[in-house]
TORROTI-775170 format. One line per 4 residues: number of its first residue (from 1); their letters; for each residue x, y, z of N, C-alpha, C. Coordinates in pm, 1 decimal. Layout:
<sites>
NUM = A = X:Y:Z:X:Y:Z:X:Y:Z ~ ...
</sites>
This chain:
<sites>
1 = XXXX = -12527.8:13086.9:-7955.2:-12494.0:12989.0:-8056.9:-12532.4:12851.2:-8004.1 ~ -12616.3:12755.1:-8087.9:-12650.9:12625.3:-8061.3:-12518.4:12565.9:-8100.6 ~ -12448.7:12470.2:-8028.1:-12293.4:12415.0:-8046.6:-12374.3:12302.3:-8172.7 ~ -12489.0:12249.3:-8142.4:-12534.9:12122.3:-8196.1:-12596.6:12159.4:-8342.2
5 = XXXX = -12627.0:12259.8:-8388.7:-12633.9:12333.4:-8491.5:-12512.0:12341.1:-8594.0 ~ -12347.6:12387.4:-8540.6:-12269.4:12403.5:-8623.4:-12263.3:12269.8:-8746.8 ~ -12264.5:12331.7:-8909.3:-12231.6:12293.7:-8982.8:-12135.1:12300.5:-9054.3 ~ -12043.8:12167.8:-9060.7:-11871.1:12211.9:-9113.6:-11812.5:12103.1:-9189.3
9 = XXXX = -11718.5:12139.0:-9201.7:-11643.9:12001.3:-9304.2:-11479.4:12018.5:-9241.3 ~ -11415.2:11904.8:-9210.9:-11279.8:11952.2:-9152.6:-11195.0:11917.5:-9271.2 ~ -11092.0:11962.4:-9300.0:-11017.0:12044.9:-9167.4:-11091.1:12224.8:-9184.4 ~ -11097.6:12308.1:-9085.2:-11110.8:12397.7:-9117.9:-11016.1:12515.7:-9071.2
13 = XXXX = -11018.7:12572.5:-9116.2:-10854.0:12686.6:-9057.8:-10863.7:12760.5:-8969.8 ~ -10754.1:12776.0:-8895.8:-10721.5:12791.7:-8756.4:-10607.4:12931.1:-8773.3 ~ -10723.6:13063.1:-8754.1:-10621.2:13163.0:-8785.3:-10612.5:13243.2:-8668.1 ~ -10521.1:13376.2:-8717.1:-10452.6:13416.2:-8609.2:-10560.0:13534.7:-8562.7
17 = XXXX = -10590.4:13591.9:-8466.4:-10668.9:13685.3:-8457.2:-10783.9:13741.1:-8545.0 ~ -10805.3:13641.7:-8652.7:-10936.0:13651.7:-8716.7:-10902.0:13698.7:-8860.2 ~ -10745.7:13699.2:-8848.3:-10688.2:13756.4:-8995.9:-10677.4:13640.4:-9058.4 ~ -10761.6:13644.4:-9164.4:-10781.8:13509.1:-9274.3:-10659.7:13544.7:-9379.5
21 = XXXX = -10534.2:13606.2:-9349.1:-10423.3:13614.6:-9408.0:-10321.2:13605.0:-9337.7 ~ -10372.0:13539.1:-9193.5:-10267.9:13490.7:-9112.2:-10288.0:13341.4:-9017.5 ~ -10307.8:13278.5:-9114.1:-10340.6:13125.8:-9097.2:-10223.7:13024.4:-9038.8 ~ -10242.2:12976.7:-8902.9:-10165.7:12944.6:-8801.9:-10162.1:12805.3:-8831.6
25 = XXXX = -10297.3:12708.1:-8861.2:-10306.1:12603.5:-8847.0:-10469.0:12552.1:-8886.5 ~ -10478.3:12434.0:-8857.7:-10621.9:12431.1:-8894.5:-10662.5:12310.3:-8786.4 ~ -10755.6:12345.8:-8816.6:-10940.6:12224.5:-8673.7:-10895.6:12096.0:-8745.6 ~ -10867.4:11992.8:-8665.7:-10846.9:11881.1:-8700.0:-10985.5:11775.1:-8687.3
29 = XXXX = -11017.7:11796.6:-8601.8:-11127.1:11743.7:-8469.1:-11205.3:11796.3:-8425.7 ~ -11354.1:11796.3:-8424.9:-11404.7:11906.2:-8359.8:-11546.5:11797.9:-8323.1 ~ -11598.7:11804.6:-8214.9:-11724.6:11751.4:-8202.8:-11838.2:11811.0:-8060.9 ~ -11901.6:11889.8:-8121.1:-12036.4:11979.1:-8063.4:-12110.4:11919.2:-7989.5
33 = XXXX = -12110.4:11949.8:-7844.8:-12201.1:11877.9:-7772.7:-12305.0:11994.7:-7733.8 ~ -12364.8:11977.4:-7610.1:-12487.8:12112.4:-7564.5:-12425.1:12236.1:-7507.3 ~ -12234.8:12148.1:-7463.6:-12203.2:12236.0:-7375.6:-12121.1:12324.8:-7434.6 ~ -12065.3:12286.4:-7564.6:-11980.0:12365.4:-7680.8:-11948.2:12266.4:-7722.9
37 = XXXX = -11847.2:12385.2:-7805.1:-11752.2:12242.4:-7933.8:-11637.9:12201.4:-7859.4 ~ -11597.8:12088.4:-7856.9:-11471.8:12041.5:-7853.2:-11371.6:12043.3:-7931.4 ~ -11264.8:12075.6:-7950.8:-11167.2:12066.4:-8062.4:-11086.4:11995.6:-8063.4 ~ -10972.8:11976.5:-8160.8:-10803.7:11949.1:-8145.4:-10766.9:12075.6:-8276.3
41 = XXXX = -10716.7:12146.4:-8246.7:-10636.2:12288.5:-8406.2:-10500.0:12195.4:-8365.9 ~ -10404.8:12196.3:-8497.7:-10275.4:12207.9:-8498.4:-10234.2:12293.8:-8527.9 ~ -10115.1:12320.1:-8497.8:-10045.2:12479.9:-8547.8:-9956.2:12400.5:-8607.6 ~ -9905.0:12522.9:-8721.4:-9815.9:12466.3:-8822.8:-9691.7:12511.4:-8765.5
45 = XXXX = -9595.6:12444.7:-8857.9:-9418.3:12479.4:-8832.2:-9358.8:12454.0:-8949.6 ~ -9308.9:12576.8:-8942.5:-9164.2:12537.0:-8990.7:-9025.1:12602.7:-8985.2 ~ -8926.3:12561.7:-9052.6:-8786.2:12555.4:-9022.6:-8771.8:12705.4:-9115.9 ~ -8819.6:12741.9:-9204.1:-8767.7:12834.6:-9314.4:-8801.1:12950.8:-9296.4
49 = XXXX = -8666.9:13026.4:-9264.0:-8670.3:13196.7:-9247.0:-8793.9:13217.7:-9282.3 ~ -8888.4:13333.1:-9192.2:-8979.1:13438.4:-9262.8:-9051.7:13480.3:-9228.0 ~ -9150.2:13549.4:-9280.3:-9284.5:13620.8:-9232.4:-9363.0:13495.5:-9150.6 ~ -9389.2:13399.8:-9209.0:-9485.0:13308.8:-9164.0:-9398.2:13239.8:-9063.2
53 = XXXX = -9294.7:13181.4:-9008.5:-9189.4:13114.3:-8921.1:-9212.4:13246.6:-8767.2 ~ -9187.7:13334.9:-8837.4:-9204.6:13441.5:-8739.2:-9349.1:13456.4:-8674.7 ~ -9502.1:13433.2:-8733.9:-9611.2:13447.1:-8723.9:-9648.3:13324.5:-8641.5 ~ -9535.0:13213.4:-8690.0:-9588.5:13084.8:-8597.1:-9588.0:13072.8:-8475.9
57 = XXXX = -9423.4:13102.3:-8496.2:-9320.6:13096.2:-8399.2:-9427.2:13203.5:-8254.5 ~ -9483.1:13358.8:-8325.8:-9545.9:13423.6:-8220.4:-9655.4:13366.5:-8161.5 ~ -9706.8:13306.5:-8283.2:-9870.1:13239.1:-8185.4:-9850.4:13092.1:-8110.1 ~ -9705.8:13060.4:-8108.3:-9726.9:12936.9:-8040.5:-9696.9:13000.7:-7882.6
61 = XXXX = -9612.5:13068.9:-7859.0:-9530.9:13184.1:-7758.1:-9658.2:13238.9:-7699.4 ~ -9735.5:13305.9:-7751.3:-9840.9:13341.3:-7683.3:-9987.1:13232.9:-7636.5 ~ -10023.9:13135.1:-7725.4:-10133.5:13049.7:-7662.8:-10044.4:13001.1:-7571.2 ~ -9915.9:12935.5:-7571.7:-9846.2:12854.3:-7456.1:-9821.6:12919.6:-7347.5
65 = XXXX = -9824.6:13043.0:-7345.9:-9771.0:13131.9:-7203.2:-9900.7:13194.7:-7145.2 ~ -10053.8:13154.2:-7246.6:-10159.2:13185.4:-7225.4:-10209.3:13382.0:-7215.7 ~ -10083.7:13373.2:-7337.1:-10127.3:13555.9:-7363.4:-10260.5:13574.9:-7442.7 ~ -10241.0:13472.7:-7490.9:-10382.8:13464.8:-7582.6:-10436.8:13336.7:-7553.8
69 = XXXX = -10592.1:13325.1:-7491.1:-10610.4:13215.3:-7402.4:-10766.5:13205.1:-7458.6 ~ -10848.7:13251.4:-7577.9:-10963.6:13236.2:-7619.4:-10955.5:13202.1:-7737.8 ~ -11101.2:13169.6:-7796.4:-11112.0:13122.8:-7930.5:-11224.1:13207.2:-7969.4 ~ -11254.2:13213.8:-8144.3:-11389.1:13257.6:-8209.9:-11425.6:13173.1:-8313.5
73 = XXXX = -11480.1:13180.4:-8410.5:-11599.6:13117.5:-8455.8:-11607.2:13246.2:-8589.5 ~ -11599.6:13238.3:-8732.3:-11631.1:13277.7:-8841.0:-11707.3:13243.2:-8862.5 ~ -11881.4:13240.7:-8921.8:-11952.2:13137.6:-8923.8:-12055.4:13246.5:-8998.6 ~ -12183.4:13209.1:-9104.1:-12248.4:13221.9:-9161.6:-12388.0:13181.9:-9083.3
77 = XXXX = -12495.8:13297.8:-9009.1:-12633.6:13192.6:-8977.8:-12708.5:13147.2:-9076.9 ~ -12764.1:13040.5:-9032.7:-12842.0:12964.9:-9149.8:-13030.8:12938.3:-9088.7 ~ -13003.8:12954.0:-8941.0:-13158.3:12962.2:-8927.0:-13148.5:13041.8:-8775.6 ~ -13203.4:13128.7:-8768.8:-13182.3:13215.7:-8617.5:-13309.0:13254.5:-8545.1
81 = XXXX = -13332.6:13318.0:-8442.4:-13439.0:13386.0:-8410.4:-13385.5:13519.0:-8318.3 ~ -13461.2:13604.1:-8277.5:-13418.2:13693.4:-8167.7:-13475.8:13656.9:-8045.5 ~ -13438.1:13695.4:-7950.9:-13440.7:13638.5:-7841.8:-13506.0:13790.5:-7735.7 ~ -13604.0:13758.1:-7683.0:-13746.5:13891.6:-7640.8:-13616.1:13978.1:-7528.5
85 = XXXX = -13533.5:13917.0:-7432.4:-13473.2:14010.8:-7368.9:-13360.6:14102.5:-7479.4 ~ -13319.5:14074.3:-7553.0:-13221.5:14091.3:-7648.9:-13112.5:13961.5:-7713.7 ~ -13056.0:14031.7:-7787.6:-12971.3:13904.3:-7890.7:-13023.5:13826.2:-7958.4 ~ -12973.6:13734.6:-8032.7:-13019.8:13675.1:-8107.7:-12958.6:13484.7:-8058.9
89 = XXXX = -13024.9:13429.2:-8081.7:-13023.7:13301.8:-8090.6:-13020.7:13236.9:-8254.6 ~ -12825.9:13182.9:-8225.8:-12800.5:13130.0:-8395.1:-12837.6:12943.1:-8346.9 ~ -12949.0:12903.2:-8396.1:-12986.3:12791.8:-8399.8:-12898.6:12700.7:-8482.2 ~ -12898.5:12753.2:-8620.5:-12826.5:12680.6:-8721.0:-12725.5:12735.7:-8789.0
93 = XXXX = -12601.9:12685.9:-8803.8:-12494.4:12817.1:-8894.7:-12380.2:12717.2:-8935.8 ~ -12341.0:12764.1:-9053.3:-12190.7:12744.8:-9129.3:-12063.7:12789.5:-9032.9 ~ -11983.3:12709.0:-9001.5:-11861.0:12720.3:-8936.1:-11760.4:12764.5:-9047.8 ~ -11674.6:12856.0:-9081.0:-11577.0:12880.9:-9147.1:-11505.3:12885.9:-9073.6
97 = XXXX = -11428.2:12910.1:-8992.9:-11294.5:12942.5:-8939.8:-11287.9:12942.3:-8760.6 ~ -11232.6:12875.6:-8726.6:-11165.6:12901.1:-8579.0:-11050.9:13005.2:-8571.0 ~ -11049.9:13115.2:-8450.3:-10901.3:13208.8:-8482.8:-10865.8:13172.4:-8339.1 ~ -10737.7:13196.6:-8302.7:-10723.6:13231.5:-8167.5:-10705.0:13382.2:-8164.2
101 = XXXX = -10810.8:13395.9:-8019.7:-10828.0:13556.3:-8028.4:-10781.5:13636.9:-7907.4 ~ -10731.4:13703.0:-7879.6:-10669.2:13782.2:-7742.0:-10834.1:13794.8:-7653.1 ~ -10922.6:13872.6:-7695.5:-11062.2:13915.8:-7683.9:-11137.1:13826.1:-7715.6 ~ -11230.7:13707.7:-7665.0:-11331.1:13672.0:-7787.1:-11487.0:13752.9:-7730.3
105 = XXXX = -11598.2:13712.7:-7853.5:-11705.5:13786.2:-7827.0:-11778.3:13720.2:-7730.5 ~ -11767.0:13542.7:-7702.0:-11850.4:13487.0:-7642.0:-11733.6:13467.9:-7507.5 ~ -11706.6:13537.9:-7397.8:-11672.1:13513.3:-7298.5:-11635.4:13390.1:-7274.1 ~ -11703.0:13292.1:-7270.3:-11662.9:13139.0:-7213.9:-11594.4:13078.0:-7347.2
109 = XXXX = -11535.8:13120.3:-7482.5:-11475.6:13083.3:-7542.1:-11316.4:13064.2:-7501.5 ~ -11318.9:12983.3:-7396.5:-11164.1:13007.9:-7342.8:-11124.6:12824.2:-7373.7 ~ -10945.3:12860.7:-7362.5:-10874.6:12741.9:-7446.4:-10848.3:12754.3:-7273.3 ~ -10903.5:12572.0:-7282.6:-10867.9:12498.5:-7130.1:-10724.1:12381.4:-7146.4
113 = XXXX = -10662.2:12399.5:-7234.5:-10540.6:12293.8:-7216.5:-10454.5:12339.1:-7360.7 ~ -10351.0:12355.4:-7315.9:-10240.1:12339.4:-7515.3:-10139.3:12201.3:-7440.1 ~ -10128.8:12127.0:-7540.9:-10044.4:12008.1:-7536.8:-9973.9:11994.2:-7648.8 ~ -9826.3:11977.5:-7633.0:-9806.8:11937.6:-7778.4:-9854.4:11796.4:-7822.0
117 = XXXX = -9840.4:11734.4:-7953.1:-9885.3:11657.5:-8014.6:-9771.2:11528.1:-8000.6 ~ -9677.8:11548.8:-7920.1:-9602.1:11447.2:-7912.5:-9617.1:11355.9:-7747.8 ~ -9741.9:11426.5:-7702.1:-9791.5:11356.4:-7542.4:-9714.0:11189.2:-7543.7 ~ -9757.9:11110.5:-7644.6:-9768.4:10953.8:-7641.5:-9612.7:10917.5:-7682.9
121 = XXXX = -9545.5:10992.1:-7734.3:-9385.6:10963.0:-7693.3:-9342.8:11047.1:-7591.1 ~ -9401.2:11166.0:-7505.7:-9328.9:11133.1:-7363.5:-9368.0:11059.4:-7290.4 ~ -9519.7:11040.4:-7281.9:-9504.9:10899.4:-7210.0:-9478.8:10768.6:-7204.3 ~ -9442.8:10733.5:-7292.4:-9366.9:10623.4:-7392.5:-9200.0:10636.6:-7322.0
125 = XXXX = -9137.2:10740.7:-7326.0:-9047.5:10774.9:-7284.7:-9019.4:10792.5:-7152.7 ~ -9157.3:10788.0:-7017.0:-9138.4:10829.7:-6892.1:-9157.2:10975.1:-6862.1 ~ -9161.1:11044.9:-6899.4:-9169.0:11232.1:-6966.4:-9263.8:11197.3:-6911.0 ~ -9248.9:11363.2:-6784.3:-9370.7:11365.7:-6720.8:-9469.4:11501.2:-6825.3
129 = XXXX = -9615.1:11467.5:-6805.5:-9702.6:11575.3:-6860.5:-9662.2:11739.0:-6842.2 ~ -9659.7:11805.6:-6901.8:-9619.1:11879.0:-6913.7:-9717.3:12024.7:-6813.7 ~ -9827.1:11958.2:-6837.6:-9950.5:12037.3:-6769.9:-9986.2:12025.5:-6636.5 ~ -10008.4:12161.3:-6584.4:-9960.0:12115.5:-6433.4:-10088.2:12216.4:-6373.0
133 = XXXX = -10188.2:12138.4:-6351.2:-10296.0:12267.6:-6285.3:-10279.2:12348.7:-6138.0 ~ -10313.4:12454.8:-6177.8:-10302.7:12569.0:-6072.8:-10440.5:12596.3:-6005.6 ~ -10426.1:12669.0:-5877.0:-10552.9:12705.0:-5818.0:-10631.7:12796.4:-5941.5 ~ -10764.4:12743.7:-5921.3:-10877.7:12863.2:-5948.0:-10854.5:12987.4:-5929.9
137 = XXXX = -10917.0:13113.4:-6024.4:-10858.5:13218.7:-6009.3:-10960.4:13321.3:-6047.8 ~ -11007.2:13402.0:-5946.5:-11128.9:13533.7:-5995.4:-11147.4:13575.2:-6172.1 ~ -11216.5:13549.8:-6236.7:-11214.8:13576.8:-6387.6:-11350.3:13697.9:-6383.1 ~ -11293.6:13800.3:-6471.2:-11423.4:13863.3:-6494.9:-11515.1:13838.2:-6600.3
141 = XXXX = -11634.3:13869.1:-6572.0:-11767.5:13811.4:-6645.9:-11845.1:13967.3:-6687.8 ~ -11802.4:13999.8:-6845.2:-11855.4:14117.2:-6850.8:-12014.6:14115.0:-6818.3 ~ -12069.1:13987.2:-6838.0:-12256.3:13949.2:-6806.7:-12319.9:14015.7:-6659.0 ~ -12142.3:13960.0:-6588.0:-12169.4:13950.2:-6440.7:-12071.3:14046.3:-6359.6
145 = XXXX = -12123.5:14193.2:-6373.7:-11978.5:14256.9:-6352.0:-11973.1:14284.5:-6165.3 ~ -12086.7:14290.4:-6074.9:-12043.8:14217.9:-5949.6:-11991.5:14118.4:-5910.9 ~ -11993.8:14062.6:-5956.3:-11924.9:13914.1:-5902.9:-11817.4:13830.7:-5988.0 ~ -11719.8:13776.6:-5913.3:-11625.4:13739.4:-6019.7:-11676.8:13561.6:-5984.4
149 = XXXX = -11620.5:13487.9:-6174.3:-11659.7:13368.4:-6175.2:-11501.0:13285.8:-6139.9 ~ -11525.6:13158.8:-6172.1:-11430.5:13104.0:-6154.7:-11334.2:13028.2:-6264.3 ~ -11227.6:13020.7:-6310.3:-11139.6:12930.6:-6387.6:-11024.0:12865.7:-6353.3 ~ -11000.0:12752.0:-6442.7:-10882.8:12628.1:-6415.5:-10791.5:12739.6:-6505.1
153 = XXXX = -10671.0:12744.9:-6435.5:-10503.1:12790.2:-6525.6:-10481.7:12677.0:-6510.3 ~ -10410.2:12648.3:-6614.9:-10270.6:12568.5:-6671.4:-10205.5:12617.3:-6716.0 ~ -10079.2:12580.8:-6641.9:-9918.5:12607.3:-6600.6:-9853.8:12533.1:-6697.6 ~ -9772.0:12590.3:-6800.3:-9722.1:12497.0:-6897.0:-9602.9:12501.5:-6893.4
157 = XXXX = -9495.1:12433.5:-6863.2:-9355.6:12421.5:-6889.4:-9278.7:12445.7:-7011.3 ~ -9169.1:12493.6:-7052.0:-9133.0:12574.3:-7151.2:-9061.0:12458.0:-7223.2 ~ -9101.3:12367.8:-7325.5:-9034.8:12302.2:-7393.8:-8940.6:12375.6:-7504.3 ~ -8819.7:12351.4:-7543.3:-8750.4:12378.7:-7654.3:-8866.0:12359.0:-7776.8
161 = XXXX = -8886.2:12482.0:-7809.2:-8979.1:12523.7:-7979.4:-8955.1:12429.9:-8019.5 ~ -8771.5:12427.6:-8099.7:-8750.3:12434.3:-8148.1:-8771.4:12235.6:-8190.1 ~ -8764.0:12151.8:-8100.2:-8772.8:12076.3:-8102.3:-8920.6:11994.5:-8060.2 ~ -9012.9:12123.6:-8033.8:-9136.1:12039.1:-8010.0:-9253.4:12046.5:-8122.7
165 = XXXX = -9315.7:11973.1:-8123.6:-9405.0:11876.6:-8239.7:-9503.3:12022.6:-8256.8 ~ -9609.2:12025.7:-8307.5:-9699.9:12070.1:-8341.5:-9826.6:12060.2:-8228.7 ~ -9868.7:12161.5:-8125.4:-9930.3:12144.1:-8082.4:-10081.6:12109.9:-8084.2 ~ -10144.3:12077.1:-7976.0:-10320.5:12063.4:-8031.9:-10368.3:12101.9:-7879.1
169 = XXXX = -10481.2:12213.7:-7907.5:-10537.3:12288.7:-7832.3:-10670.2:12146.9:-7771.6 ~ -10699.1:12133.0:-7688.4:-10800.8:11965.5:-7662.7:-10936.8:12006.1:-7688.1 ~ -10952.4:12172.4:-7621.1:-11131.6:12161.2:-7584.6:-11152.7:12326.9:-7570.2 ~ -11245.3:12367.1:-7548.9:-11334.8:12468.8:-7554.5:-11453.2:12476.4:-7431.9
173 = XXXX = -11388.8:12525.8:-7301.7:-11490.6:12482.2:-7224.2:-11618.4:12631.9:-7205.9 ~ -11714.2:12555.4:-7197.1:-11813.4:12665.4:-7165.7:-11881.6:12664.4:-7002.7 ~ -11859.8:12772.1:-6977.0:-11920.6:12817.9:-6805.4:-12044.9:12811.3:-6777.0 ~ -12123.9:12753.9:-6726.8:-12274.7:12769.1:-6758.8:-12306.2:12692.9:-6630.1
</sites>
């Protein structure tokens, strides 16, 4: 995928495992450089018993504890080629949907930071960051299955849900 190719209009929706009937939040921010896209998704909230409170409530529990730590891409090609060793090269394409995904297809689709959205009143407040980086850690590379690559964890501290803002995922880093 050419990052500099994606064509989109924001906001665009931010679902749960790719189920476009389980819509978490939506792309606030997004801007494509060579090396990927950058983002900000918010996740939604709310207070009222239910299916969806329960659906939130799970996907915030899991990106924050980093059970689910990748992203994907719904997207339509619009100008492609194949590529002589194999695959295809999407030059140009329609962005529909960001999901957070347990699995994604493009390996380096991994979520490098969750913050909630209330950063600038804890520090306003003295509130230390919440994000606390950890050593590098062997990641497997299905490309590269001798050798393991390398990734940043972040260690996130368990704020009360119930009282914290709406988070925003920052970026999308790619390994290369």
């Amino acid at each position: 995928m050419n990052p500099l190719g994606a064509k989109f209009a924001l906001p665009l929706p931010f679902l749960w495992q790719h189920n476009h009937d389980e819509p978490i939040g939506h792309v606030i921010e997004a801007t494509p450089t060579k090396q990927g896209i950058k983002f900000k998704a918010k996740i939604a909230q709310t207070d009222e018993p239910g299916k969806l409170k329960d659906l939130l409530d799970f996907a915030w529990q899991c990106l924050k504890m980093q059970l689910v730590a990748a992203v994907s891409i719904g997207f339509r090609p619009l100008k492609y080629s194949y590529i002589n060793d194999g695959g295809v090269d999407f030059e140009e394409w329609d962005w529909f949907e960001l999901s957070a995904v347990t699995i994604p297809a493009q390996a380096e689709a991994t979520i490098t930071s969750v913050k909630s959205i209330d950063a600038g009143l804890r520090k306003a407040a003295g509130v230390p960051d919440p994000e606390q980086p950890m050593k590098h850690i062997p990641v497997f590379d299905p490309r590269k299955p001798r050798q393991a690559s390398k990734a940043r964890v972040v260690k996130l501290d368990a704020p009360a849900r119930d009282g914290a803002k709406p988070f925003v995922i920052r970026e999308i880093k790619r390994n290369r």
